[in-house]
C-alpha positions in Angstrom: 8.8 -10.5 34.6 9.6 -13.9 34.1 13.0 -13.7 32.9 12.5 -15.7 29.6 12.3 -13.3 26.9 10.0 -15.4 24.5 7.1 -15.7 27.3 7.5 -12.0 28.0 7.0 -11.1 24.4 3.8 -13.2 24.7 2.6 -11.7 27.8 3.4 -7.9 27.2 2.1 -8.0 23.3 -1.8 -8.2 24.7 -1.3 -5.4 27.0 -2.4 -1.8 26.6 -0.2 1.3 27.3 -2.0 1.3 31.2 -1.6 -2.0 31.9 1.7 -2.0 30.9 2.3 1.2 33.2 1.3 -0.8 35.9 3.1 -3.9 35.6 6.6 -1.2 35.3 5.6 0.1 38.8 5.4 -3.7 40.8 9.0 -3.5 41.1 12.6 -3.1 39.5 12.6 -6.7 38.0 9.1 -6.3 36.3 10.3 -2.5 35.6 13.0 -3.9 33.5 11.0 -6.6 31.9 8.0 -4.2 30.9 10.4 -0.8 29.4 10.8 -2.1 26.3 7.7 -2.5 25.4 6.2 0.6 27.0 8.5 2.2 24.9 8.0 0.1 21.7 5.4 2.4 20.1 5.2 6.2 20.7 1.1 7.0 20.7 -0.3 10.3 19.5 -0.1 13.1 22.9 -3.3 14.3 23.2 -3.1 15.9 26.3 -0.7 18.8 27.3 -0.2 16.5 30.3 1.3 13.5 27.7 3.1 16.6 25.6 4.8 17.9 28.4 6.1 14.8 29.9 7.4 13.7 26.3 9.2 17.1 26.1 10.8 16.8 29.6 11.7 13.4 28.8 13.7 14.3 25.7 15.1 17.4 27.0 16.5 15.2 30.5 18.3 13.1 27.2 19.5 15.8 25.9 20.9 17.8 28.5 22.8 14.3 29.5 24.0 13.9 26.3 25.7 17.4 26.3 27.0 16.4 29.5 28.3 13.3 28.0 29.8 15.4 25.5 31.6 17.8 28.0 33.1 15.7 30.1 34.3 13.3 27.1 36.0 16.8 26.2 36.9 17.1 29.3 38.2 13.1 29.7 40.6 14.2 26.4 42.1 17.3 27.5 42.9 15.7 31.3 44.9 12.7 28.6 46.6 15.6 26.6 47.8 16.9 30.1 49.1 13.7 31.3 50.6 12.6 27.9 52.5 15.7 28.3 53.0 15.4 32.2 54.4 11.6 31.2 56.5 13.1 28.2 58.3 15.7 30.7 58.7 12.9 33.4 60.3 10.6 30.9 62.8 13.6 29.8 63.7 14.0 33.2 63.9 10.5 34.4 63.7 7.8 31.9 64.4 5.4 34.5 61.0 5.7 35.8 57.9 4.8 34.0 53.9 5.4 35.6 52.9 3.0 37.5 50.3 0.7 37.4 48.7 1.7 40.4 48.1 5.9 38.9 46.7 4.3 35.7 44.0 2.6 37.7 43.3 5.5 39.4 42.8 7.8 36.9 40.6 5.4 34.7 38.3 4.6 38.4 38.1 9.0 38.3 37.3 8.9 35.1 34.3 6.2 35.7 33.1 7.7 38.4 32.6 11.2 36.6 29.9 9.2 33.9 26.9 10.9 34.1 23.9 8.1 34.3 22.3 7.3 31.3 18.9 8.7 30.6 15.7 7.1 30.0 16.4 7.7 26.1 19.7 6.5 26.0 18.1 3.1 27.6 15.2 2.4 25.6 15.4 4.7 22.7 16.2 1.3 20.9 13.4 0.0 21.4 11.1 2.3 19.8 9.4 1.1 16.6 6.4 3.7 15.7 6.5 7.3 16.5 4.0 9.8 14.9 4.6 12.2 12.1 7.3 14.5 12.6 5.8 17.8 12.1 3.6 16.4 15.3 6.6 15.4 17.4 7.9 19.0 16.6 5.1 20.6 17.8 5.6 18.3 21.1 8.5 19.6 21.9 8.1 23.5 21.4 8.4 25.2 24.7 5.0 25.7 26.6 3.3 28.8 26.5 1.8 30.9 29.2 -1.7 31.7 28.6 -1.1 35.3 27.6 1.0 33.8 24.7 4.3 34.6 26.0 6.8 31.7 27.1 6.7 30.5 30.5 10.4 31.7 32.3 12.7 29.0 33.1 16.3 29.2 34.7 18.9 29.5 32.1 16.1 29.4 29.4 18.8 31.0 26.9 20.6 28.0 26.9 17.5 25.6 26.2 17.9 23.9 22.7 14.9 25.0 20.4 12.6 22.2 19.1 14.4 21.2 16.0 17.4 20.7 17.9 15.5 18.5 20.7 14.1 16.5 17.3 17.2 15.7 16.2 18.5 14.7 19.5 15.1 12.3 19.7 15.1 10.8 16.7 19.2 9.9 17.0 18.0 7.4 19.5 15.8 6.0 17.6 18.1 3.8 15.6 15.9 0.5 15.1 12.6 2.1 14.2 10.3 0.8 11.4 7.3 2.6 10.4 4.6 1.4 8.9 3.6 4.6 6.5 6.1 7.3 5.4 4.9 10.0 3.5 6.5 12.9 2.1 5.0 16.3 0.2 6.0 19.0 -1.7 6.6 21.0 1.6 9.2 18.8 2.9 11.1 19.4 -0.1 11.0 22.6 0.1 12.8 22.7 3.6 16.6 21.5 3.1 17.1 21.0 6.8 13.8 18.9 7.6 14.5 16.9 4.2 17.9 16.3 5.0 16.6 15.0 8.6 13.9 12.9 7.0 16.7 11.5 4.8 18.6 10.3 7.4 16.1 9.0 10.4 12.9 8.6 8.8 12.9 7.2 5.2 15.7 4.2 5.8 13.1 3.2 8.5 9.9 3.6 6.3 7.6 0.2 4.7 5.9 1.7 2.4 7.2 5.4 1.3 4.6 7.7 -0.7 5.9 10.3 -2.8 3.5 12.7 -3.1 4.5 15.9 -4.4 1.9 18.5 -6.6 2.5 21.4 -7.9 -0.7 23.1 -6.7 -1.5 20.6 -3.3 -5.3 22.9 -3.0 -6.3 22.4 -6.7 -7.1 18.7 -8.3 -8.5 17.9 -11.3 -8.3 15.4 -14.2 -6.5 18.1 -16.8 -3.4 15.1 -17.2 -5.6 12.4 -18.1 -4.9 12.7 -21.5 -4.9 10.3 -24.2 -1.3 7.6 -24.2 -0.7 8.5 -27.7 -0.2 12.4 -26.3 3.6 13.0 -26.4 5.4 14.8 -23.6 6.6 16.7 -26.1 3.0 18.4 -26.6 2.1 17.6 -22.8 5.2 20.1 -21.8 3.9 22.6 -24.4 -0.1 22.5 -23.6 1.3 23.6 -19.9 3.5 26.9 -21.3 1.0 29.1 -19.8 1.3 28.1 -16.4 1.9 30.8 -13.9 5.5 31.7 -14.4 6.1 31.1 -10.2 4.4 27.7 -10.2 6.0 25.5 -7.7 8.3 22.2 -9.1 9.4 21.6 -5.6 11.1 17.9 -6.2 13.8 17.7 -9.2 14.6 14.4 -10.6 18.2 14.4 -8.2 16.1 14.5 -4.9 13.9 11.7 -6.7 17.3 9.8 -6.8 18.7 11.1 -3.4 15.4 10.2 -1.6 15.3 6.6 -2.9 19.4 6.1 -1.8 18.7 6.9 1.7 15.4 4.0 2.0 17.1 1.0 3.3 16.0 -2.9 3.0 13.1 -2.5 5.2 11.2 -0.3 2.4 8.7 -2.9 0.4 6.2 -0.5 -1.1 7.1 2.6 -2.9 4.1 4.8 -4.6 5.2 8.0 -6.9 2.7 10.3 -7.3 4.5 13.8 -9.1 3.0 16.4 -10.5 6.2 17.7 -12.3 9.6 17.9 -11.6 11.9 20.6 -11.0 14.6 20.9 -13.8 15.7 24.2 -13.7 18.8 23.2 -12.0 21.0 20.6 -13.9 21.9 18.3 -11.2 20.5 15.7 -12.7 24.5 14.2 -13.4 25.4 14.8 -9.5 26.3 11.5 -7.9 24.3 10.6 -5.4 25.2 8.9 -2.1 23.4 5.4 -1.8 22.8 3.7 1.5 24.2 0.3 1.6 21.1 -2.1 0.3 19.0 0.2 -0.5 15.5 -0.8 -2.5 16.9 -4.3 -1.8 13.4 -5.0 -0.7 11.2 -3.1 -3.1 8.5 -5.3 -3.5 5.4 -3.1 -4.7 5.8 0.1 -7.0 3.1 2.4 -7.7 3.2 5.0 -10.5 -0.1 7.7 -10.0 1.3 10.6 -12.0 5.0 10.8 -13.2 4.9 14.4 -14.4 5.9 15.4 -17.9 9.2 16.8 -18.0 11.8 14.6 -19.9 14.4 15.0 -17.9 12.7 12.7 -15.3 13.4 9.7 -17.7 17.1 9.1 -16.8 16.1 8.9 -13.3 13.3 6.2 -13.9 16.0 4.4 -15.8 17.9 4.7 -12.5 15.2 3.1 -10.4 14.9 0.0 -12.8 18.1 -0.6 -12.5 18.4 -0.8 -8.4 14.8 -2.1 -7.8 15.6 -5.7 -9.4 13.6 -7.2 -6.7 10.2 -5.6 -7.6 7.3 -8.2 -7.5 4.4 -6.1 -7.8 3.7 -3.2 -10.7 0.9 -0.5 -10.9 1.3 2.3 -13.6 -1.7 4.6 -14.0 -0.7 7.2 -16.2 2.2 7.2 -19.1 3.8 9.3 -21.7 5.7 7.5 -24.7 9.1 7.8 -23.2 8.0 6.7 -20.4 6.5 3.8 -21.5 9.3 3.1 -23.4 11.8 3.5 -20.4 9.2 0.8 -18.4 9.8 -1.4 -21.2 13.4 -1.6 -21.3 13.3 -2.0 -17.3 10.9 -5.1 -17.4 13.0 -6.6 -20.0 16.3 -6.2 -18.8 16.1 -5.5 -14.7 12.7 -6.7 -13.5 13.0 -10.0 -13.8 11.0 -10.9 -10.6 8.5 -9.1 -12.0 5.2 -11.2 -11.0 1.8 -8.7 -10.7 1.1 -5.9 -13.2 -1.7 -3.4 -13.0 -2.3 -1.3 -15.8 -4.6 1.9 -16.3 -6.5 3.4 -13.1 -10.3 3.8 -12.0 -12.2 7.5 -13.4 -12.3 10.5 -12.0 -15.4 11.8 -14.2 -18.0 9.6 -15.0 -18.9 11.9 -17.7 -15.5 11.8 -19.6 -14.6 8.2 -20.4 -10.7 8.5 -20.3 -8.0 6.2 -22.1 -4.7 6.1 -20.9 -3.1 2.5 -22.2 -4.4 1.6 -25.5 -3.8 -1.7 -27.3 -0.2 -1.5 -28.6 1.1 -0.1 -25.6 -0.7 -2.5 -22.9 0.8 -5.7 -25.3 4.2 -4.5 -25.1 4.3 -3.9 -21.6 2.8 -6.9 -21.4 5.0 -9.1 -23.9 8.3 -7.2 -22.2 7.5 -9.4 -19.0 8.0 -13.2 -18.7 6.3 -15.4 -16.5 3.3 -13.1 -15.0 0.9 -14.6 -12.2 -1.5 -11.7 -12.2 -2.4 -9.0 -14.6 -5.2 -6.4 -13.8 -6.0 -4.2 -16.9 -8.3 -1.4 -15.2 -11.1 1.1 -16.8 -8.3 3.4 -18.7 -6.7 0.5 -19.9 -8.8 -1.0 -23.4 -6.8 -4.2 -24.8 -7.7 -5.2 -28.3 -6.1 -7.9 -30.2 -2.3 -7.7 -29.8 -3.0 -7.7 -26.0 -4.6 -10.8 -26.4 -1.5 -12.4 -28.0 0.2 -11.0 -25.5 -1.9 -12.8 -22.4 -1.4 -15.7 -23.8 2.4 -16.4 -23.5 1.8 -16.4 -19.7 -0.8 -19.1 -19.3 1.0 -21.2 -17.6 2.0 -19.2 -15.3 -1.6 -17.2 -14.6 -3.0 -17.5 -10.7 -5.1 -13.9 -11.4 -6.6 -12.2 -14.2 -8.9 -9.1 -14.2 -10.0 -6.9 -17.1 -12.9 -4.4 -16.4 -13.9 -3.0 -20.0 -14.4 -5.7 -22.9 -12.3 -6.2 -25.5 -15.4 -6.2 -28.6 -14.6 -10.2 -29.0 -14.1 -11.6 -25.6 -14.0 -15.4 -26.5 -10.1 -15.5 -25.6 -11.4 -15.7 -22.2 -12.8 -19.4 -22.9 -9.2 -19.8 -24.0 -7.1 -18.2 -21.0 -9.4 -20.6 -18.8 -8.7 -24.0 -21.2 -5.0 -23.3 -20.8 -4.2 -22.1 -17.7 -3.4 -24.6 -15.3 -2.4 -21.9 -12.0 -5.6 -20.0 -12.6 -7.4 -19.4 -9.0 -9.0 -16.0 -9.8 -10.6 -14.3 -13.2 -12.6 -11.5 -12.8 -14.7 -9.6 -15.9 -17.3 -7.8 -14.0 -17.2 -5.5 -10.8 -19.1 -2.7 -8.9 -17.9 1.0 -9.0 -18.2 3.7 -11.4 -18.0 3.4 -15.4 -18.3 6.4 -17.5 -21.8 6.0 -19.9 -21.0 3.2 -22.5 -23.3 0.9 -24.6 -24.3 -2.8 -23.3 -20.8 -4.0 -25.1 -18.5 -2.0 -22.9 -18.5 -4.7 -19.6 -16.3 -8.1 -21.0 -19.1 -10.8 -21.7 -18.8 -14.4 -23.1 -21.7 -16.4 -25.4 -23.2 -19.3 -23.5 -22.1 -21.1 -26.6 -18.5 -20.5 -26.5 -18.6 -20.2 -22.8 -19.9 -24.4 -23.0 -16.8 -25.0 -25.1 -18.2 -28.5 -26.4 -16.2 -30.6 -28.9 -17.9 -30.0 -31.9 -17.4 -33.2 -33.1 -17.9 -35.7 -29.7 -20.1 -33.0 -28.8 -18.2 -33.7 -25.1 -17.1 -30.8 -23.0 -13.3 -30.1 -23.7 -11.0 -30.2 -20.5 -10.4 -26.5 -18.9 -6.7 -26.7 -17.3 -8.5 -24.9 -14.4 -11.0 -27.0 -13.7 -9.2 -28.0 -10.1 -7.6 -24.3 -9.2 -10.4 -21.9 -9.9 -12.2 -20.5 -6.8 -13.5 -17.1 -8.1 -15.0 -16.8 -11.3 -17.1 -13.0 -12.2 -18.2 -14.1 -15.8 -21.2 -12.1 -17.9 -22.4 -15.0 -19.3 -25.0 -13.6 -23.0 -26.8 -14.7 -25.9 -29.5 -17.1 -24.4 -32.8 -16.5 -26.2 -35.4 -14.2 -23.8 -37.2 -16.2 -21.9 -40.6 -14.9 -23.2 -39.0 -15.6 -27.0 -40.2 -18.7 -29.6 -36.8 -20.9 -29.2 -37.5 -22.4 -26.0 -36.3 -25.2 -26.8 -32.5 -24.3 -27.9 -33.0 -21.7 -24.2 -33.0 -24.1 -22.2 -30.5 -26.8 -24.1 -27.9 -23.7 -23.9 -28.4 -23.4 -20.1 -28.0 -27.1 -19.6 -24.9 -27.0 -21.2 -23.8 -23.8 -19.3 -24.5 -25.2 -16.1 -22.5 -28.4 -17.0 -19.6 -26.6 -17.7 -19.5 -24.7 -14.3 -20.6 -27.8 -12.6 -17.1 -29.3 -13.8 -14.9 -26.1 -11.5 -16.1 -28.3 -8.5 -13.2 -25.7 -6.4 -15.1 -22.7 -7.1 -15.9 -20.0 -3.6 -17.2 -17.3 -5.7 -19.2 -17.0 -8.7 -20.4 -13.6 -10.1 -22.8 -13.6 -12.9 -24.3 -10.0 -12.4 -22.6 -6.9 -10.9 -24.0 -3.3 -9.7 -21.9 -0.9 -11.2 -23.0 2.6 -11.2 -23.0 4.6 -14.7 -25.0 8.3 -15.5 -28.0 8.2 -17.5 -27.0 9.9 -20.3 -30.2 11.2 -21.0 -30.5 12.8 -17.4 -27.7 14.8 -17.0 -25.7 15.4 -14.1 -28.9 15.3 -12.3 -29.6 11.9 -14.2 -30.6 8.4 -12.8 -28.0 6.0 -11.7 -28.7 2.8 -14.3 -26.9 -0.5 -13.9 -26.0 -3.2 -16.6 -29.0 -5.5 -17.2 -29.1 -8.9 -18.2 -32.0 -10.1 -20.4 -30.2 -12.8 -22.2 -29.3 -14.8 -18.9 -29.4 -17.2 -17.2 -33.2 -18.5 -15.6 -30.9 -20.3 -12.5 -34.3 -22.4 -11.4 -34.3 -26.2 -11.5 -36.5 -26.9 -14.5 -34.1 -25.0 -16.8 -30.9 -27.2 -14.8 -29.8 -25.6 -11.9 -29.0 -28.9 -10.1 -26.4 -29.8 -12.0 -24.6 -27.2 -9.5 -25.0 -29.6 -7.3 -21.1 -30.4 -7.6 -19.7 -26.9 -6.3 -20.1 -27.9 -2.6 -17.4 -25.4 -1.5 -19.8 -22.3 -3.1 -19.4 -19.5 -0.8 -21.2 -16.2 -3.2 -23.3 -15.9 -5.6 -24.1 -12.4 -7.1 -26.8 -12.1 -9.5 -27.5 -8.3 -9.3 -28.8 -6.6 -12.6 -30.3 -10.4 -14.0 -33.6 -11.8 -15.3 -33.5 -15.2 -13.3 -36.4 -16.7 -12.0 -35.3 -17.9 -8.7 -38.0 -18.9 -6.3 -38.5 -20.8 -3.0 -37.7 -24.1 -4.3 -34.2 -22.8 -6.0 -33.0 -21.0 -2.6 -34.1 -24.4 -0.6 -31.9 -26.2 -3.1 -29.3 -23.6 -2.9 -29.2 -23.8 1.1 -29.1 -27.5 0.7 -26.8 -28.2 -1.4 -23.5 -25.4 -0.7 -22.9 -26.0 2.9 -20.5 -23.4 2.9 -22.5 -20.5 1.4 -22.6 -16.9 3.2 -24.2 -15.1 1.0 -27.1 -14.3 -1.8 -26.9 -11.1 -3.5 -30.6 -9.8 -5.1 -32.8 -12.9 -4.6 -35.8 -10.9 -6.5 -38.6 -12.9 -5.4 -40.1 -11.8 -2.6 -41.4 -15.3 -1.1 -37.6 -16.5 -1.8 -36.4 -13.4 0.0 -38.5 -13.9 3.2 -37.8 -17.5 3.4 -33.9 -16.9 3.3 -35.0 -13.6 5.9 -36.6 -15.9 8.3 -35.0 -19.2 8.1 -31.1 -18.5 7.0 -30.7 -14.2 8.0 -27.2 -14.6 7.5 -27.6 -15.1 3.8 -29.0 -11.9 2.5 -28.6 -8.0 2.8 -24.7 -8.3 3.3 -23.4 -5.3 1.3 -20.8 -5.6 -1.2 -17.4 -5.8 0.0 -15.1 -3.4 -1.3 -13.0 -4.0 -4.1 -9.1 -4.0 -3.4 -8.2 -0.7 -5.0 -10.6 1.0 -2.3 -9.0 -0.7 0.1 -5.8 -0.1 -1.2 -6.6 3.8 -1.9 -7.9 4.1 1.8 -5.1 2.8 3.5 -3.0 6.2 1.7 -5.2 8.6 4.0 -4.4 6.9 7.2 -1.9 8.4 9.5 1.6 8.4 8.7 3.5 6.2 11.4 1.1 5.8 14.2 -2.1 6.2 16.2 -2.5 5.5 19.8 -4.2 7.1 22.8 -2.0 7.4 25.6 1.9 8.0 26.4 3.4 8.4 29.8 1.2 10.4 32.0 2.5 12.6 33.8 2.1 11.4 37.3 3.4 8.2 36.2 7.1 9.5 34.2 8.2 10.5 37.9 7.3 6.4 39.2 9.3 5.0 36.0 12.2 7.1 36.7 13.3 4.4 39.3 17.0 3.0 39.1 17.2 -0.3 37.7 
């Protein structure tokens, strides 16, 4: 439109699919400028309207391609004919070579037979997104009468069926790059569409999800068996499986499937049942693509199956994915674990964010995946971590604690959900980490039933960390970085107890030492999670994890000593005895400019003050945590979502000559 490629880019990127439909029909110079970007994404067809125009458009391509293709055949055998017209001249007369003038002419014939150059062929470059290919198949199937039977076209023997018009597609779609591939257990079943998805779809694919089950129709948390289960026994506990149980993906379509993902792919999630090994093919050489998991930034690991021969092929993926940032394992079995190991410590030297264990499936069986020994050697393979989540199946003890602390210096994030039975090492991860912006030690969600231990908490005494001798507060490395602290800070007397006295000196001291992390956003000192009474059964009452031995958070017992964290954003005291009234929230409102929100503000004359005078501060919900938002983002639709492609009484308009 205006002839300067940056300022179209600008313009163009704001517009929807109509407007940009418009702009294409003000003339041939906006036509040209607009194409590309009409083109860019390919929406979902709702319409038969949209289907229909999308199937004429790649059937005109590919009836110009084959004409392409015949007259290049043709172009050849008319050169065979001269070469041999030339050959028999010069045997006859040597004297006389072809002149210049014929050679001209028969290369200006040969232009002028070109067939023109479909729409396709133009802008097929330019596409980006497309939708899932089993919907782009069904696009391009041949419309039906009503009665069922296909509508009668001339020469309809020689159409090309709908596989054939999806190959011919997709060929032109050489720069594409797609936000969401992901593949099941019936695309491996299907050599031809696998071998298609090999070569157009996964080199183009972000994120690739690998999501193959046995039995797609029936889930359930049978393999969340203990860590210390071998696969060994895991292999022979599933010897009564239906003798004609699918395996559709074997560990060599694991490997062939990763070789054809180019430099574009930055997240890769493995979710396998089991693994085909009834073939041994596991020693075939597979063809790599040139720079291929080059870019592998994020690796998730939901299920890995249990077969052993799937280890070599794990070893495999170490190897190549040396630029891996960004861990999550869920589930292990010894030799797996032991393979990780050996590819942390020798490959994944990048290797900067590690999750470890997974959220429940059934509240009413608490599940342990990663226990102590394991989590510290995956944990001590590593070098120079920034963040380290170890989730609900994941219970660290004391070597794990060791093994936190050779990357201190190096900590931005740390998250454990389920205590440790002494959870002091804390105090020590924030004294000597100097990177530290996030810990977190309480959340929301689901917990299987536990005792009042099983959520990590700290002692107001050893959360104070005072000099015993200067009786001073000891420097925390973190003091400047931290902006989110969830901390279940215990063991301050009951407010309605005798030792008033040493209450409120521990509170004094407690508030003095967060008044010194003058960076901190958010602080958490209570969470909602969600257990089962166990007392209730299934039909039991929901009970969360109450604080008695808290903090009072009201300005007689210290609260303005807070006064310092001016850049206070949350504060979360669900499930905790405080006695915060009108005066506190005044204070509060006063004293954080920046806050947004108040999560449970008991009192009710607090409550209606902040209701009538500052709305914005209460009855936000919870945001999710990242693994829901993570999780979520799986179910979305492959590749793309939009609502419109060419109609069809605008595909005749854009057919204009440029």
């Amino acid at each position: 439109m205006l002839n300067i490629t940056e300022l179209d880019d600008l313009v163009c990127a704001d517009l929807d699919r109509e407007s940009l439909l418009q702009c294409a029909l003000v003339n041939k110079e906006w036509y040209a400028s607009v194409m590309p970007f009409l083109f860019k994404n390919i929406p979902e067809l709702k319409t038969p309207h949209q289907r229909e125009s999308f199937r004429r458009l790649v059937l005109e391509d590919f009836h110009l391609k084959e004409a392409h293709r015949r007259e290049k055949q043709h172009r050849k055998q008319r050169e065979r004919r001269q070469k041999q017209r030339k050959k028999k001249r010069e045997q006859q007369n040597q004297q006389q070579p072809q002149s210049t003038a014929d050679v001209k002419n028969s290369g200006t014939d040969q232009q002028e037979n070109h067939p023109p150059l479909s729409l396709l062929a133009r802008y097929g470059s330019c596409i980006r997104t497309i939708p899932e290919v089993e919907e782009i198949l069904s696009y391009l199937e041949a419309p039906m009468h009503r009665s069922g039977s296909r509508t009668p076209r001339p020469h309809e023997s020689e159409e090309p069926v709908a596989f054939e018009l999806l190959v011919s597609f997709l060929s032109r779609c050489n720069c594409l790059c797609l936000p969401l591939v992901k593949l099941n257990e019936d695309h491996f079943e299907d050599l031809d569409v696998l071998d298609l998805l090999a070569t157009y779809i996964v080199p183009a694919a972000l994120h690739l999800v690998l999501d193959v089950q046995d039995d797609p129709y029936h889930f359930c948390d049978s393999d969340d068996s203990d860590d210390e289960l071998s696969s060994v026994d895991m292999q022979s506990e599933g010897s009564d499986d239906d003798p004609e149980e699918r395996h559709p993906m074997s560990p060599w379509n694991f490997k062939q499937i990763l070789a054809c993902t180019s430099s574009k792919l930055e997240k890769l999630t493995v979710d396998v049942s089991s693994w085909d090994t009834t073939e041994s093919d596991t020693e075939i050489e597979v063809a790599e693509r040139k720079g291929f998991l080059t870019g592998l930034k994020e690796l998730r690991i939901d299920r890995f199956g249990k077969e052993l021969e799937s280890i070599k092929s794990w070893d495999w993926l170490w190897k190549h994915a040396t630029s891996l940032q960004n861990l999550r394992v869920e589930r292990t079995f010894p030799e797996l674990t032991a393979s990780l190991i050996r590819g942390i410590a020798v490959h994944l030297q990048r290797l900067e964010k590690i999750h470890i264990g997974r959220k429940i499936v059934n509240t009413w069986n608490d599940r342990v995946h990663f226990r102590d020994a394991i989590i510290a050697k995956l944990l001590s393979a590593g070098r120079d971590y920034k963040s380290i989540y170890l989730d609900i199946t994941a219970r660290a003890g004391l070597d794990t604690i060791q093994a936190i602390a050779r990357h201190f210096s190096t900590l931005t994030e740390f998250t454990i959900e389920i205590g440790t039975g002494d959870d002091s090492f804390l105090v020590s991860l924030l004294a000597f980490s100097p990177n530290l912006r996030k810990l977190v030690t309480i959340k929301n969600g689901e917990y299987p039933y536990v005792d009042d231990d099983f959520f990590p908490q700290v002692s107001a005494e050893k959360f104070a960390d005072l000099d015993s001798g200067t009786k001073t507060y000891r420097p925390w490395a973190c003091e400047a970085t931290l902006e989110t602290l969830h901390v279940k800070i215990v063991d301050i007397p009951i407010k309605y107890g005798s030792d008033k006295e040493r209450r409120f000196s521990l509170q004094k001291r407690v508030y003095g030492r967060l008044a010194r992390l003058r960076n901190l956003q958010v602080l958490w000192l209570g969470h909602c999670p969600t257990v089962p009474d166990v007392e209730g059964g299934e039909g039991g009452e929901i009970m969360g994890d109450i604080q008695e031995e808290c903090l009072d958070l009201t300005l007689e017992s210290g609260l303005d000593a807070l006064g310092t964290l001016t850049r206070l954003r949350q504060l979360n005291l669900h499930d905790i005895y405080h006695d915060i009234g009108v005066a506190e929230v005044q204070w509060m409102v006063e004293s954080w400019p920046e806050l947004e929100t108040i999560w449970a503000v008991e009192d009710r004359l607090a409550y209606d003050w902040l209701k009538r005078n500052h709305p914005s501060l209460v009855d936000k919900p919870i945001e999710l945590s990242e693994d829901s938002e993570q999780d979520s983002s799986l179910s979305e639709d492959s590749f793309l979502s939009e609502d419109s492609f060419l109609s069809k009484d605008s595909e005749e308009d854009l057919s204009l000559s440029d």
